[in-house]
Each structure stands twice: as structure tokens, then as C-alpha cells.
N, C-alpha and C positions, 0 to 999 in steps of 0.2 A: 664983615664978621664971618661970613660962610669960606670967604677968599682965603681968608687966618685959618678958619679948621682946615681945610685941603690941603694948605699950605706946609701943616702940623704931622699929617698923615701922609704925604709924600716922604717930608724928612723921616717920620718913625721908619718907614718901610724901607726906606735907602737904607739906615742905620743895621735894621736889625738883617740885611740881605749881606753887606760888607760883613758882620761879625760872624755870621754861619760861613761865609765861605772861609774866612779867616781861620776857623776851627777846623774843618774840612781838610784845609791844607798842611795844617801844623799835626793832626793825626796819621794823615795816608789815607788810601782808597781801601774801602771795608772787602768784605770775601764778594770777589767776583767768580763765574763759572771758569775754571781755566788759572783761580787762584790758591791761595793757600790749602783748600780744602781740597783742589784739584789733584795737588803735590802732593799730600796726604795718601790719597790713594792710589798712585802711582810711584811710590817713595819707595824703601824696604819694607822687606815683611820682617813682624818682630822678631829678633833674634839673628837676625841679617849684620853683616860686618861690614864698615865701610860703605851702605849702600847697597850691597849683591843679595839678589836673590836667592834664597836657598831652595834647591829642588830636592823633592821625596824621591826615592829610590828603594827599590826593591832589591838586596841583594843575598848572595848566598857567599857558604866557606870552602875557599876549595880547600879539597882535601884530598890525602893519599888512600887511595883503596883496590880492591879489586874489581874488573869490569868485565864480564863475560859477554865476549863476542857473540850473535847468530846471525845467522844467515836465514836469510826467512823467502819460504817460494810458494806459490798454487799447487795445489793436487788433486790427486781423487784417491778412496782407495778402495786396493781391489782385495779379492779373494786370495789367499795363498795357495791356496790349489781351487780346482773348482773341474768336476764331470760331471757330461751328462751319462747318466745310465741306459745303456740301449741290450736290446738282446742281440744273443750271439748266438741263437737256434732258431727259427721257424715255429709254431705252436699257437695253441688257445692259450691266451692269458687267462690264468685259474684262479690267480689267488692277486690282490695287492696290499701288502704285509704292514707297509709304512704309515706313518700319520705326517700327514704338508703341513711343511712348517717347522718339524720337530727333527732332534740332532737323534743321528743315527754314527753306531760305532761301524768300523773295517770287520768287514766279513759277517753283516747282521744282514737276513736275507731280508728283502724288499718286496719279492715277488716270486710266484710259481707258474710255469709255464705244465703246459697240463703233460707229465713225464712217461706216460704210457708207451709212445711210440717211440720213444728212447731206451727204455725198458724192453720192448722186443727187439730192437735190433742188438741191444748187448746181448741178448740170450740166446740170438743167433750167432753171434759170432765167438761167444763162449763155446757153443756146442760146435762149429767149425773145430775150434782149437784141440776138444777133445777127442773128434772124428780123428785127426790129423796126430794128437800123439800116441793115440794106439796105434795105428798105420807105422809111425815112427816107431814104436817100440816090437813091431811085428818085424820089421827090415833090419834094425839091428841085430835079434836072434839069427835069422837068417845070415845076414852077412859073417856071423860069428862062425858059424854054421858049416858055410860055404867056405869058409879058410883052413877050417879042419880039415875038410874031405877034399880037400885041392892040394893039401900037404901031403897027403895020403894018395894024391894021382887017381882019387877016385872020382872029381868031375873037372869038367875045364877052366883052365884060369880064366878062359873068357867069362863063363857065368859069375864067376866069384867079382868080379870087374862091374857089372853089369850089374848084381845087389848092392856092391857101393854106388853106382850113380843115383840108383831109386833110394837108396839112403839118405844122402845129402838133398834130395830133391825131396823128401819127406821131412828133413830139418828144417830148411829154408820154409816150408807149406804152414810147419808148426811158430816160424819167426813171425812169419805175416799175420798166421792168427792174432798171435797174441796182439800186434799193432792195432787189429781189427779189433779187438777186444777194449783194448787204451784209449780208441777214437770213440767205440761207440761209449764208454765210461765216463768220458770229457764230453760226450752231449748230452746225456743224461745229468752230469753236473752243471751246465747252461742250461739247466730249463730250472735251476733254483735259481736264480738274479740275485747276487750280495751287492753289499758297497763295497764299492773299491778303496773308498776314504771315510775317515772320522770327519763329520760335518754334519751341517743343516741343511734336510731336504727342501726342494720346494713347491711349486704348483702340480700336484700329480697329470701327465698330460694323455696318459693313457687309463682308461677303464676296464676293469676286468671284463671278460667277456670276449672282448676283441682278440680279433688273427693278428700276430705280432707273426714279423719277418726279421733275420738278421739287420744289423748294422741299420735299421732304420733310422730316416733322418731326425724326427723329432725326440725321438727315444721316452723314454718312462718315466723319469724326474730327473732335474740337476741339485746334485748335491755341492756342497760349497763348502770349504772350510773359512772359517771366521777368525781364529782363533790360534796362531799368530794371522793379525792380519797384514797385510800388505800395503805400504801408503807411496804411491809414486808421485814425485813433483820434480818442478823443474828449480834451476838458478841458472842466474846469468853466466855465459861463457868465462866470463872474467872472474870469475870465483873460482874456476878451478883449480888454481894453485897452493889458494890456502883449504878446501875440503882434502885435495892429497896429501897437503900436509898432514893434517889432523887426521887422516884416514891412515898416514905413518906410523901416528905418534899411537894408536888403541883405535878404541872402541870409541866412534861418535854418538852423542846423544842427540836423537832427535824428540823433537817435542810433537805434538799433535793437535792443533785446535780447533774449533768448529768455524766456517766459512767466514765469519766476521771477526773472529778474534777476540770474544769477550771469554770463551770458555776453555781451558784445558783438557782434552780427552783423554787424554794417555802417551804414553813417555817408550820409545825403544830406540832401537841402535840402526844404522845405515849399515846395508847390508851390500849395495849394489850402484857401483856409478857406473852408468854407459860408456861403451867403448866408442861412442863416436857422436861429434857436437852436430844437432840439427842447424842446417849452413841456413834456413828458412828464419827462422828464431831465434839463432845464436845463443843457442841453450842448451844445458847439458840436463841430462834425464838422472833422476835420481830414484833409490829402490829402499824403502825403510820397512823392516820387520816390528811391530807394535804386538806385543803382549795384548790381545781384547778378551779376558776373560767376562768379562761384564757386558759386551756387546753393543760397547759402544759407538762402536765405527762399523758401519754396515758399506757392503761392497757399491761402489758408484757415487760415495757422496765425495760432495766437497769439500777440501779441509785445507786448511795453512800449517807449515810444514815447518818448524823452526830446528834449526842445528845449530849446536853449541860445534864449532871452531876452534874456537882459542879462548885463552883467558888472559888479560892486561892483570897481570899483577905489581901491587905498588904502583899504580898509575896515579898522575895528577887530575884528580877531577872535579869538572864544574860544568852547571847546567849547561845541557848544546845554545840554550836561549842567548846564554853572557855572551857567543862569540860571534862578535861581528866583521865587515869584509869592508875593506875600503881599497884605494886609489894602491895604496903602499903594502897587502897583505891584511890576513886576520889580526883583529886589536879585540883587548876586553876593557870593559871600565872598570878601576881600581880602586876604591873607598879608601885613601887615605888615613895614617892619623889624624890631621886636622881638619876628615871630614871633607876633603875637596876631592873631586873627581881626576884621576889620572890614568890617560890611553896609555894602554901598556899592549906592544906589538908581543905576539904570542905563533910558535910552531904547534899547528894543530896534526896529533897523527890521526885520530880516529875520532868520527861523530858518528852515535847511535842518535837514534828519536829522542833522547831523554839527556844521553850524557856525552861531553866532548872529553876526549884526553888530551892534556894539555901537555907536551914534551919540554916545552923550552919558554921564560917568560914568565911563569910565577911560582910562587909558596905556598907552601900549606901555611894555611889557617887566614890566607889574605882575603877579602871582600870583596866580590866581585858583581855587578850592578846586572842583573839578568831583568830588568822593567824600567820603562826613565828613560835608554839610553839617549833617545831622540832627543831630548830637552839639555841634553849636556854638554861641557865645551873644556876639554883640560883645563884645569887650575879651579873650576865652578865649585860653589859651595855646593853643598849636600844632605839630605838628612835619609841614613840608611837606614831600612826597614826590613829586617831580617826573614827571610821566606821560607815556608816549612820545609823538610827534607825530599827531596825528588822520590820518584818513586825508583824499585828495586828496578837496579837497570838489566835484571836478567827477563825481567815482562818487555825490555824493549826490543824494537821489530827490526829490521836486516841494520847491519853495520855496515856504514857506508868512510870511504873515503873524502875529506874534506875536499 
């Protein structure tokens, strides 16, 4: 009996082992790693043709417009004019007239030199003058004098001879007065100290009270003019062809910014290009006059120097980013109407930091892929994502040749 059950439970389990594998079979093998679900996510993404991936893209329109060239260099700038005030007499400093720091006009006195001892030598030399033209005016009677009574043989030609030398010798006594009179007048007017120029004075470096001497070296304050000021920088050698262009054609516009380039100063014209390239730097010196009524450019700072050049007008333009550099020349990527990617070989004339001009190789209004390009392969599908507008290409920084 027990032989029979065993017997019973063998065959059930053969039975029911044959009929699962039987179904197993006639279904297929369910989702393994590596199966259907595998292929799922490895397959296309929705909206895919045929299987291809579609890549995101960032593009922009080229378009026709204007592109103003600069040329951008390092500077400093200086004073347009700039003395130091020293005396030009000898004397007690009496008086210091100015306030440090503060703009003083041409010919506003400064300073007094103590003018007494100027004062007496003019008074001497005035009273000279008038010893000297009575004396003169007393030889002239006489020599008149003497020409009558020599006409008349009543004394000798020699003495008549003889009150014209003392004549002439008492004009010449009365020339040199007066010279002595003129000298000692011009040192009496050096011992009042003017400006020489309209400007801002600066650290007063002498105190009243002190023996000042001629031509001393450190002199009595440096006055500065500010206002046009001065901005000198360099550019490369290789630029000099198109600044004498543009230096042909008018009046350059130079720009003015502070050392980093986030701020505009002030705006004037190129006044001055060096007559000769430093062979050290291969640089040419440049000289720009800046309007600073506001005082914003002080002498000795730092600044970046931007010159408008030239201006592309009707240029084809699209961001410098779209234009890339391969085996065969510059290509850009092209967005298609049906949305596929096409290398399109392009003649680049000019890249700024911001915009390329595109001469030869595309159209306005076509799409051009400036983000992505790496991910892409002529003929690729595409999905273009229109990028805001560049910025003003006249804030971009030197214009370079591709």
C-alpha cells in the first residue's frame, strides 16, 4: 500500500514537471536583464525617426547688421600739462595764497615772496635813469649850443666834436637805465609766484616763513591740469595699419574704462600715435585726449583704452561660439528644415569676443547651433533651442583676426 502511494506521487510530479516546462516553451523566456526592458531603454527617445536620437541644441539667427571694430590696449593716464612751481628770485616766503588740493586758474597768485628788497633796487635804478636824463638833457643844449658859435668861428670844431661824444655817451647811460629799471621791475614781479596753468594744486611742499632760492629743486606745489586729460596706451605693432587708416578717414573715438572693464569713464578722440615702434615690445604708443570734467580719470591710474577703427557694415553675423575649426578650415552647424544638423564650411573675416563676421557660406535668417556642437554628426536629428540675443558687440574687447 505505501509502495502504491509513492508510486502515485512520483508519476503526479513527473506530470505536472513535463506540463510547466511545456508552457515555458510555447511562451518564450520572460524579461531578463539585457531583455526587452533593456532595449526600451536603450532604443529612441520619443519622437525619434527611424531609431536616431535627437540631440538639444542651442542655436542662434544669423543675421545682417553692423559690427564696430575696437581695438583695445593697457594704459595709464597722465596730466595734460602738469608744473612744478619754483621761484625765480631769492627771498623770505611771506605769504602761501593757495589751498592743497584745490583748482587754481592762470595767473592767480600762489605765493608772496617778501618784495621789499626788490623794491629798493627799482628805486635805485629809477633814480639812475633820472640822474642820467638830465645829464642827457643838459649835453643836448650844449651841443646845440656849440654848433651855433662854431658856425660863427667863434669856438673850435674840435669842442663842438667833443659835446657830441659826451652826448651819445649820455644816451647810451640813459639806454641801460632804463634796462636796469625793466630788470629790477621783473624781480619785483617774481617775488609775487602765479600759476603758470589752470589746474589742481597739490601737497604744498614749502611753508611760509622759509628762505626760498631761485630754481630750487623741490619747488612750492605741482599744479596739474586734469581736464582734458591724457590717456596713453599701447597696441600691437600689427595694428598699425588699420589705426592710420582710421586716423585717415577723421576723428578716432577712443573709449576709456577702469582697469577691469566693467565701467566706462569717459569717451575722447586719439590725438597722438608715436613716431616710432618699441623694437623691446613690438608696440606702438598711443596718445588720447579725454574730456574729464567730472574727474574721473585721475593722473597715474590704470585704465583700458578702447578705439573704434572701423565699422562692418551689413556684415553677416553670428555668435564667435557657432564657429568651429577643423582638419579642412572653419565650419558652422546648420539647423536644417527637417531639423537635422548640417556642417556648412564658412570664410570667417573677423572675430570679436562676442561676434564672428561670416563673409562667404551662409544667410540671413539660417540657424546656426552655437551649444551641442560636440554631440553632433552631419545628417543628426536635432531639437533647436533658440538663444537670447548676444550682447551689443560695440562692449566687445579687441578685434581679432580669425
Amino acid at each position: 500500500m505505501i509502495r502504491v502511494v509513492i508510486a502515485a506521487a512520483v508519476v503526479g510530479g513527473l506530470v505536472y514537471y513535463l506540463r510547466t516546462r511545456g508552457a515555458s516553451t510555447a511562451t518564450g523566456p520572460g524579461p531578463t536583464a539585457g531583455g526587452s526592458a533593456s532595449r526600451s531603454e536603450g532604443g529612441p527617445r520619443a519622437g525619434g525617426a527611424g531609431g536616431e536620437r535627437i540631440v538639444p541644441v542651442h542655436v542662434a539667427i544669423a543675421q545682417a547688421g553692423d559690427l564696430p571694430v575696437w581695438l583695445e590696449g593697457l594704459g595709464t593716464v597722465a596730466a595734460f600739462q602738469q608744473v612744478t612751481v619754483r621761484p625765480r628770485v631769492d627771498g623770505l616766503l611771506e605769504k602761501v595764497l593757495f589751498t592743497e588740493g584745490q583748482p587754481v586758474k592762470q595767473g592767480e597768485v600762489l605765493a608772496q615772496i617778501d618784495p621789499r628788497p626788490f623794491q629798493v633796487a627799482l628805486s635805485q635804478a629809477r633814480g639812475a635813469l633820472a640822474r642820467d636824463r638830465a645829464n642827457l638833457e643838459t649835453l643836448k643844449k650844449n651841443y646845440e649850443r656849440y654848433k651855433g658859435l662854431a658856425a660863427q668861428q667863434l669856438v673850435a670844431q674840435q669842442q663842438v666834436e667833443e659835446i657830441g661824444g659826451q652826448l651819445g655817451q649820455a644816451e647810451g647811460a640813459v639806454k641801460i637805465d632804463l634796462a636796469q629799471v625793466a630788470a629790477a621791475q621783473l624781480q619785483l614781479d617774481f617775488a609775487t609766484i602765479k600759476a603758470p596753468l589752470s589746474g589742481l594744486t597739490g601737497v604744498r611742499l614749502v611753508d611760509a616763513g622759509n628762505l626760498v632760492r631761485a630754481n630750487d629743486a623741490t619747488g612750492l606745489v605741482v599744479i596739474t591740469q586734469v581736464d582734458p586729460a591724457a590717456v596713453l596706451f599701447t597696441i600691437p605693432q600689427d595694428r598699425l595699419p588699420a589705426v592710420a587708416a582710421a586716423s585717415a578717414r577723421g576723428d578716432v573715438e577712443v573709449e576709456v574704462w577702469n582697469r577691469d572693464g566693467s565701467q566706462k569713464l569717459a569717451t575722447g578722440k586719439l590725438a597722438v600715435l608715436d613716431n616710432q615702434i618699441n623694437q623691446t615690445t613690438s608696440t606702438l604708443r598711443l596718445k588720447a585726449l579725454v574730456p574729464n570734467p567730472e574727474r574721473a580719470l585721475w593722473p597715474n591710474a590704470f585704465v583700458k583704452a578702447k578705439m573704434l577703427v572701423e565699422t562692418k557694415r551689413g556684415a553677416m553675423l553670428v555668435p564667435a561660439v557657432a564657429v568651429q575649426r577643423g582638419p579642412q578650415g572653419t565650419f558652422v552647424y546648420v539647423v536644417g528644415p527637417d531639423k537635422t544638423a548640417q556642417l556648412r564650411p564658412v570664410t570667417v573675416g573677423l572675430i570679436t569676443a562676442n561676434k564672428a563676421v561670416i563673409e562667404k557660406g551662409l544667410g540671413g535668417g539660417e540657424q546656426v547651433v552655437v551649444e551641442g556642437q560636440n554631440q553632433l554628426r552631419p545628417g543628426g536629428k536635432v531639437e533647436p533651442i533658440e538663444d537670447k540675443p548676444a550682447p551689443d558687440p560695440k562692449r566687445s574687447p579687441t578685434a581679432k583676426a580669425p
